[in-house]
N, C-alpha and C positions, 0 to 999 in steps of 0.2 A: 196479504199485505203484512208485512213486518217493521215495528220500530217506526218512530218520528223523528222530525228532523228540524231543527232551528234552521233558518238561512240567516247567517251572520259572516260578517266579513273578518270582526275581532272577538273575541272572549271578553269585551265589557262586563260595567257592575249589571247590565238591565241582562246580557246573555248567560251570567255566572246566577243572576236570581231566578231566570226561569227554569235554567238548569234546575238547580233546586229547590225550585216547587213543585218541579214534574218528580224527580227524582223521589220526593217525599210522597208522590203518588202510585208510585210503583214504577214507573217511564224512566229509562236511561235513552235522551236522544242525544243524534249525531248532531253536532255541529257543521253544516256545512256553505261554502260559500257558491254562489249562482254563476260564480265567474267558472267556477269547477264543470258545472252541467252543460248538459245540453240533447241531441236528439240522435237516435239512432236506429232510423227505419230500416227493420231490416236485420236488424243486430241480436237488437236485446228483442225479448216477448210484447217489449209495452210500446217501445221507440224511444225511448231516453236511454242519458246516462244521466247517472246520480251514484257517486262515489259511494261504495259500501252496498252498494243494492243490490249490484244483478239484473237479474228480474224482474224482481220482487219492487212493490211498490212500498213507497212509506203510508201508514196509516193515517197520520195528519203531518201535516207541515206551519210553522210559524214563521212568517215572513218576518225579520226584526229591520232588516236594510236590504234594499235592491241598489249596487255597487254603480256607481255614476262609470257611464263612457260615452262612447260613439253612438249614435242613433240605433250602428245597425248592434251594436252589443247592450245597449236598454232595450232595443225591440226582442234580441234575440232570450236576455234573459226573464223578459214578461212572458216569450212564447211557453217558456218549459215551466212558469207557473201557468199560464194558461192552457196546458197542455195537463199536468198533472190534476187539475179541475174537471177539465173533459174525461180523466180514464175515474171520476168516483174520488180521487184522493180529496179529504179537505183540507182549504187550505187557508190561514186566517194571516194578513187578508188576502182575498183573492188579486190577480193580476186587474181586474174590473176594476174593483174599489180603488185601487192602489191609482189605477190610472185618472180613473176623473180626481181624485183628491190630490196629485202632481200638478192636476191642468187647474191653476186656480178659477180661470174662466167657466171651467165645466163644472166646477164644484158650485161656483157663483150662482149659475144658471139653475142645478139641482134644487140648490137651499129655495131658490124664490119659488121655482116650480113646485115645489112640495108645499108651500105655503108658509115659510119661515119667512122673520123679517131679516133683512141683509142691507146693508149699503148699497145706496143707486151705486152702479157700477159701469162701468162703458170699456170695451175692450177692441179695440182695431189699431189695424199696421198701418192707417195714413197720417204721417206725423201733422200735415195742416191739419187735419180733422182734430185731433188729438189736440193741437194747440189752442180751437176752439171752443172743446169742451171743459178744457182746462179754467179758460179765461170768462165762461158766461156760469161755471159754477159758484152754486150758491154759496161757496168757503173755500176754503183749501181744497187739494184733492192729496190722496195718496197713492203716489206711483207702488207699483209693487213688479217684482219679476215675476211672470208666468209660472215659469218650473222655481222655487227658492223656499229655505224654511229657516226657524233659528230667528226670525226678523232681518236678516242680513239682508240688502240691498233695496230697502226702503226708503222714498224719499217722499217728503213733505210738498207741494207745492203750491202758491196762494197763486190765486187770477193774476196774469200776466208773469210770472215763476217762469226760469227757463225751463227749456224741456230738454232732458239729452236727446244725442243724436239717436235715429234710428237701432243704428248697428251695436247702440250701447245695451239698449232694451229686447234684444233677437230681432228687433222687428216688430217687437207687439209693446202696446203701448195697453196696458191693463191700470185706470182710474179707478178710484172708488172713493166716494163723499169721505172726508176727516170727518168722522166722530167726536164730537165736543164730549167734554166732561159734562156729567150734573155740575150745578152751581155749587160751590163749596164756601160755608162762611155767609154772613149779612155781606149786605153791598156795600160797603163800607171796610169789610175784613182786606188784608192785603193778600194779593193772588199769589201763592204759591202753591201754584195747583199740583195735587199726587193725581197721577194717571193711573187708571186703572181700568184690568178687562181682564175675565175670569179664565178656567183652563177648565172642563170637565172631561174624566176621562170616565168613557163606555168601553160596558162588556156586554156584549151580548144581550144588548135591548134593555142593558142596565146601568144608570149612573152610578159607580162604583165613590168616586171621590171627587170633588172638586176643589182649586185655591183661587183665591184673587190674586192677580198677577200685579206689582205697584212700584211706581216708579217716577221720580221726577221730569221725564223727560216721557216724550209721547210712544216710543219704543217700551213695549212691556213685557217684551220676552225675558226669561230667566238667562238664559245665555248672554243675553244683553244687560245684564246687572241689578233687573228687577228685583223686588222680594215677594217672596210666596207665601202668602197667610191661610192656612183652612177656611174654607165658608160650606155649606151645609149640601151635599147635591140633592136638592129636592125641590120642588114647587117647581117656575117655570125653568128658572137654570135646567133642570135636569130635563121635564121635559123638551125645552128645544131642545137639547144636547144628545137623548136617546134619538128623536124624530128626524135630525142633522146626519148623523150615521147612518138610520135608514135609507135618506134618500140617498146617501154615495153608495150604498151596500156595504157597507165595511162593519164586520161584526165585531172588533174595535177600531176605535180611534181617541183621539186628544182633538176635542171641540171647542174653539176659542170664541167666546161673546164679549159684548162688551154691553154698556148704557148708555144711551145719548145724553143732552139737554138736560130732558125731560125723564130720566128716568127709564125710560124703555131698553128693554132687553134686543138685542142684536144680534145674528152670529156672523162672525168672521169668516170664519175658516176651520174646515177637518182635515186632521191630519189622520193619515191610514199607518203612518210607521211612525207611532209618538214614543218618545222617551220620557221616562217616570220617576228620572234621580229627583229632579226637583220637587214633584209632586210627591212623591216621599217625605224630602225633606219636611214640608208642609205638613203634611198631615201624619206621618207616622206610620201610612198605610202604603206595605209595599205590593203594586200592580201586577207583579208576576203570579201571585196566590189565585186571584179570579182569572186571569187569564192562562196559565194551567190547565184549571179546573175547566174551562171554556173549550178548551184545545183537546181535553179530552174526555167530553161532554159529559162531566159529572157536573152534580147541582153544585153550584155556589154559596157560600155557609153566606149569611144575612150579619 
């Protein structure tokens, strides 16, 4: 096995930093994109291509983006990380993880199965069904799209709320209970409620850094205008946050919680290919360093 490899589609700030994390580690890797690869039984010694290789296999690989297409050009560029998993390469993260953390359904069903708390959640293609659950929930609900990230295509909806059409949603109609804020203020205070639901980012069975994500409006993504403050990854935050990763397999991710009511911890959603500009921003601390280090499995400085 010779050299590693980024799959990145651009030379972004998060592809230009891992660059130079590795690089400060002795590692010069290739940059390359998944739209590039693919298979060649027959050909090559291993059955792939992978530009720059050969033969020869890469020693690890860092997934940073898997390039949106066609069903059969997502299938095919999962196969050749699934493929390069099956011949020994590692590969972070793997085409597995990558997959149940796209399917937010799958990832749903992981977190509860593992025994994290999650929002009730209801996921099926029959819109009467859908209309139902909507209108006998105990609050709002939040529609969310199956495959999406960033918070884009998000919608609020109270009992009796339209619902889009089928063909607007794929076909799946993915509910999950809205999350109240803690109470903010005496009862008496005037509500202008700041929303707010955390980000922690894992390495390797480790909570590296976490921010609170905060915002006036119930969207709390940083892309979406949020702001991002340090808060400490330790106590439960961190534990659900390593345990969330677990159960996708993803040896990192960006794991979002939140608090209900009551105070209680939550998780969202993991992401398998998280970006860390913001969480930088926040805390000072840049995620290329442990993840490097992760990639190629040197200890972690504390």
């Amino acid at each position: 096995m010779a050299g590693y490899v980024i799959f990145a589609e651009r030379v972004d700030w998060h592809t230009r930093s891992l660059v130079a994390a590795l690089k400060a580690r002795g590692v010069k890797p290739r940059i390359v994109s998944l739209r590039a690869c693919g298979f060649a039984v027959g050909e090559t010694a291993h059955g792939l291509l992978l530009p720059g290789f050969g033969d020869d296999l890469p020693e690890a690989c860092f997934v940073r983006s898997v390039p949106a297409g066609t069903l059969e050009q997502v299938t095919h560029r999962l196969g050749v990380l699934h493929a390069l998993a099956a011949l020994g390469v590692r590969v972070m993260n793997d085409a597995r993880a990558i997959e149940r953390c796209v399917d937010k359904s799958a990832t749903t069903f992981l977190l509860a199965h593992a025994g994290l708390p999650t929002p009730r959640t209801l996921v099926m293609e029959d819109a009467a069904t859908a209309r139902m659950l909507v209108d006998s929930a105990p609050g709002d609900s939040v529609l969310k799209p199956l495959f999406g990230a960033q918070g884009r295509g998000l919608e609020r909806i109270p009992p009796k709320g339209a619902l889009p059409e089928s063909e607007q949603v794929g076909g799946v109609y993915y509910l999950q209970d809205f999350v109240s804020a803690p109470a903010q203020g005496g009862p008496d205070a005037v509500q202008d409620t700041i929303h707010e639901d955390f980000r922690v980012f894992v390495v390797g069975a480790r909570a590296e850094a976490a921010m609170a994500r905060r915002a006036k409006g119930w969207i709390t993504n940083i892309h979406q205008g949020a702001t991002g403050a340090e808060v400490a990854a330790e106590g439960l935050l961190a534990d659900y946050a390593v345990r969330a990763a677990a159960a996708v397999g993803a040896t990192y991710a960006g794991v979002d919680l939140i608090r209900d009511a009551e105070g209680r911890l939550k998780v969202l959603e993991v992401n398998s290919m998280p970006a860390w500009h913001g969480l930088f921003d926040a805390t000072g601390r840049n995620m290329a360093e442990p993840l490097a280090a992760c990639l190629i499995g040197a200890k972690v400085s504390a």
